[in-house]
N, C-alpha and C positions, 0 to 999 in steps of 0.2 A: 504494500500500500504506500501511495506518495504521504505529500507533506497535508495536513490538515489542521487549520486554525483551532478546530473545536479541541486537538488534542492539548493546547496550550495556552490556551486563555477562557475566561469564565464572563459572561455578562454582568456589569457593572466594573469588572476591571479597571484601573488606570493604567495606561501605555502613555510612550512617546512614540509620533509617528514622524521621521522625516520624510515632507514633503518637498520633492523637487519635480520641478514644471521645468526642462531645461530647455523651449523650446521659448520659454517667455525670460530665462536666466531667474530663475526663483527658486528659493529652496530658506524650508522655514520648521524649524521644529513645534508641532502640537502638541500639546497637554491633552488627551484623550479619556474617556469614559467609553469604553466596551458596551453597546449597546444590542448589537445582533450581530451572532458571530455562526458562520456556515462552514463547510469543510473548505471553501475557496476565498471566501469575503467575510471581512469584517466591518461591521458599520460602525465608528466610532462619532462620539458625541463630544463639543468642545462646551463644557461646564457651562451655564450662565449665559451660554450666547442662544442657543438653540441651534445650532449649526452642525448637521452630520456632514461624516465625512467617511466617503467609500474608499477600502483598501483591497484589493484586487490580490491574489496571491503571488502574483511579480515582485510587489511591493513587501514581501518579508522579513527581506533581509533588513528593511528599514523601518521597525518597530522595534522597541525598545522599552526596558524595564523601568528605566531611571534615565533623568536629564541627563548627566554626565557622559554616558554611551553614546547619547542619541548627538552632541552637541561633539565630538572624537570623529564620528562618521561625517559630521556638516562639514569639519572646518578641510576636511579630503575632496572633497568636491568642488569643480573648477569647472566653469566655464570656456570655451575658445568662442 
């Protein structure tokens, strides 16, 4: 069996999720709430705003337990 979100995080969870859009040069660490989590996708909630935010299973490698991980992985990422 591959990789599966459900095996590693729980609903209500908090993650960090780095997001990078490198098509717009963006890239920004979120404070996440696990809100619906599938074997492929997680939907992550940012606290206070109301704002999901879909995570696609491409994107795993860039979730994160704690800021400090997540903010090691941003400062690697470069634009051309």
């Amino acid at each position: 069996m591959g990789f599966n979100y459900e095996d590693l995080y729980e609903k209500g969870q908090d993650i960090y999720y780095l997001r990078v859009l490198s098509n717009l040069h963006i890239k920004e660490v979120l404070f996440l709430e696990t809100r619906t989590i599938y074997p492929d996708v997680i939907i992550g909630l940012i606290p206070n705003k109301g704002i999901s935010i879909y995570i696609d299973i491409n994107e795993k490698d860039n979730i994160f337990d704690n800021r400090k991980d997540a903010m090691k992985k941003y400062k690697t990422i470069k634009f051309k």
